[in-house]
N, C-alpha and C positions, 0 to 999 in steps of 0.2 A: 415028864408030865406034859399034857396036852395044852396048848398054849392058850385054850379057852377057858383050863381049869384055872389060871394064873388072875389074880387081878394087876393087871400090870397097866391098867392106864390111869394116867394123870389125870385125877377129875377138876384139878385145880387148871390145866390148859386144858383140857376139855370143854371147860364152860365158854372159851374165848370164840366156839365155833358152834354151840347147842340151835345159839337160837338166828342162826344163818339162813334159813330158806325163807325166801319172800312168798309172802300168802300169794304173790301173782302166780308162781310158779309148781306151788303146794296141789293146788287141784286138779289140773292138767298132767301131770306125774303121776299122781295115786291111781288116777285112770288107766295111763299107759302102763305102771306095776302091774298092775291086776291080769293084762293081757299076755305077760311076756310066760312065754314056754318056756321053763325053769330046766336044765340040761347042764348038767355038768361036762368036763371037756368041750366047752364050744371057743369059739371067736365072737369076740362084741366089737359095735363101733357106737359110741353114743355122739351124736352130732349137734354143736353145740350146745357144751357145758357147765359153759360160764363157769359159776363159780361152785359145781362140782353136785348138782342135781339133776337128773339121777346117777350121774355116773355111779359116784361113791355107794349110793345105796344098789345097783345093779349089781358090783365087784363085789360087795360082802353077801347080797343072796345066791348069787350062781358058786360062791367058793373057789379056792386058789386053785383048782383045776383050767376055769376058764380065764380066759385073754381080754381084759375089758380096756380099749382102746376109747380114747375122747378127742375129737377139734374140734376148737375154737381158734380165731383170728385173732380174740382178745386177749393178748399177752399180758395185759395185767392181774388176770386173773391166777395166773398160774401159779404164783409162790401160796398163795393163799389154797391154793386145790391141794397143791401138795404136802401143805401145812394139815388139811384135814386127814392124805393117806397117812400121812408119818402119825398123829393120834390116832385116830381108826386103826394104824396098824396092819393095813392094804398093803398086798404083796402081788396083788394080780390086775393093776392099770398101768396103762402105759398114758401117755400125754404126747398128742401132736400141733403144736402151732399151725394153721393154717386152714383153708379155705374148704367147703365140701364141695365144692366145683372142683376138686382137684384134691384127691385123697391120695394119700403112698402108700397104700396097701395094696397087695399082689390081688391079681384077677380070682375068684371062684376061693375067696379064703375067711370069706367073715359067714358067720350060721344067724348071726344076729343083728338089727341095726334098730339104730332105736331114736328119737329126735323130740324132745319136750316146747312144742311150740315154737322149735325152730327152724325148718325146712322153710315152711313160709316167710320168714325174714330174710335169705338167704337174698343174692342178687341176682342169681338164675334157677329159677327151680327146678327147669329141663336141665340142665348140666349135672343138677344134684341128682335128679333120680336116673340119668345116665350113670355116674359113678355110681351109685349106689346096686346097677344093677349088674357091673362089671364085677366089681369086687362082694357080689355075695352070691353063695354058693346055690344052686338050684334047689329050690323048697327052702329055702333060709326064710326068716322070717322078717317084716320091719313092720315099727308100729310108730307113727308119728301123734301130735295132739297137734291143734290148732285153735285158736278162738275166729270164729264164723265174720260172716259182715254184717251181722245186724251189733257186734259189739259196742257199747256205749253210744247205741243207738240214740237214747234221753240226749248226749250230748251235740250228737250230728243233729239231731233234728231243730235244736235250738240256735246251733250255729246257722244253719241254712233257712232257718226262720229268721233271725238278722239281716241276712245275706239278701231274703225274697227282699223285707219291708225296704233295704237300703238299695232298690235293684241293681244288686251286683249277680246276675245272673251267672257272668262267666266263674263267679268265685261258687256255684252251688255246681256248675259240672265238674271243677279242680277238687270237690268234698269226692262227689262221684268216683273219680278217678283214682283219688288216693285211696278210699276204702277197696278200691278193686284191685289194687296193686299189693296193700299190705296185706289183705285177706282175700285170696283167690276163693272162687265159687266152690263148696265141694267137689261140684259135677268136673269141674275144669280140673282138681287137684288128682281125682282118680281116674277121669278121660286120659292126664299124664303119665300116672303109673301103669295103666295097662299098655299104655304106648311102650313103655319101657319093660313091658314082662314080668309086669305083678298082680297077680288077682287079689282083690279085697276079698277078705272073708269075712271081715265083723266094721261094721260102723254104727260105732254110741255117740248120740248128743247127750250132751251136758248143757247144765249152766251155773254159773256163782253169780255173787251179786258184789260189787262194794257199794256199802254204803256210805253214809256221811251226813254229820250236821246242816252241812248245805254246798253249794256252790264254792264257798268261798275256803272253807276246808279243806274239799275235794282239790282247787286246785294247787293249792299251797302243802299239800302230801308232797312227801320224797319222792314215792313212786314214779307219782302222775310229771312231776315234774322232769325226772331222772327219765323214763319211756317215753313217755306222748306229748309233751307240751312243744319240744321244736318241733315235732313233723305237723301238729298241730299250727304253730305259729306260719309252717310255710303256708299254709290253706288261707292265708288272709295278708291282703299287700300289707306292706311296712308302713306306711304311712300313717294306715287305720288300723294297728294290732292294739291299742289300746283301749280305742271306743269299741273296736268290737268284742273283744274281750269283754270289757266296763257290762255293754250289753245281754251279755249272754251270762255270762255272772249277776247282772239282777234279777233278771226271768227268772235263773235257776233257782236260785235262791227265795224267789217269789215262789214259786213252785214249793221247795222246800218246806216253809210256813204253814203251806195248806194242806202240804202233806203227812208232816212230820218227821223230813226228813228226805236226803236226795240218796239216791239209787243208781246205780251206773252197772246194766245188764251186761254179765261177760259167759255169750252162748259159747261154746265148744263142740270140737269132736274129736275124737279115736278113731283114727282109720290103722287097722291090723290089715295086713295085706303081706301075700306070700309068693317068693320068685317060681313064675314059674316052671316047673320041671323041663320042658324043653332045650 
């Protein structure tokens, strides 16, 4: 019997991994699915997978023919990825600890690569899309997500409004600089890849919103606190991270009030882009 006709999975450990994908990482994915050229027998490399989105869901639509490969550096994550093939019942990922600056995959052997919001956190991006364009094959495909610089715009602008009235000038070019480091310019991110021998063929913006009761919600979430809150905290001396804080949490929150609520804009894009032939 074909092991699809089987109900063979535990829905009682099932349930302990259902409701796992964080809404951060939900919208950004469903973008990059929609793009990926669905091919059986290929090579995958999914680049950082944390804790196993898209991987898992790439391995079970391309089917046990293809080779769906994952790194990440976060080795914590890994019993947990592998806790979701062994229920999934995935026969076709493999798992690599370690860096995309530096991939052990052979030259001209991946048809696929694929990166949900993570190329641009990486800590060389030119190293990545060097690897990237060693180890995939001519016309192979990679389709990365990113969220843009104008992301939680509402929030930079309030910190930097702080920043004007207390003139701390040098701390609104240090906002500057971060948002240009963590979110490279489009223009900059595909100027990289055709350096590296990839034509873009499709680029969609997006955007999602979170929202929130106020200020004081928004930063007291898991998320915000688990992602953004230290690289946020370096953005403001030690001294003053609590008045300015205290500050920018009452605006927002004054804001809030008048609004019905606070909003924290999260623009994105889909860059499809393919090696090319040469």
């Amino acid at each position: 019997m074909k092991q699809y006709l089987e109900n063979d999975l535990d829905i009682v450990k099932l349930i302990e991994v259902f409701d796992e994908l964080p809404i951060w990482s939900a919208p950004f994915g469903l973008k990059l699915l929609d793009y990926v050229d669905y091919k059986p027998n290929i090579s995958v490399l999914d680049i950082g997978f944390c804790t196993g989105f898209p991987l898992t869901e790439l391995a079970m639509r391309l089917g046990d023919t293809a080779v769906v490969y994952g790194i990440d550096p976060w080795k914590e994550t890994f019993d947990r990825v592998r806790k979701k093939i062994e229920l999934y019942k995935i026969a076709n990922i493999r798992l690599i600890e370690g860096v995309a600056e530096n991939i052990p995959l052979d030259d001209n052997s991946i048809d696929l690569i694929t990166s949900n919001n993570g190329v641009n956190n990486v800590a060389d991006i030119e190293k990545v899309f060097s690897e990237c364009k060693r180890i995939m094959k001519p016309g192979g495909q990679f389709i990365q997500t990113m969220n843009t610089d104008k992301s939680m715009f509402e929030f930079y602008l309030q910190l930097e409004n702080v920043f004007a009235d207390l003139g701390m000038n040098n701390e609104i070019k240090v906002i500057h600089e971060h948002i240009e480091t963590k979110r490279p310019a489009i223009k900059t991110m595909i100027a990289m890849l055709q350096k590296h021998g990839f034509v873009v063929k499709d680029l969609e913006y997006e955007q999602f919103n979170y929202k929130f009761a106020n200020a004081t919600a928004m930063f007291n979430h898991y998320f915000i606190r688990l992602a953004f809150m230290e690289s946020w905290k370096k953005l403001i001396p030690k001294d003053k991270t609590d008045e300015i804080f205290s500050l920018v949490e009452s605006r927002m929150n004054r804001q809030a009030e008048q609004f019905g609520g606070l909003k924290l804009s999260i623009p994105y894009v889909m860059i499809n882009a393919i090696k090319d032939l040469k």
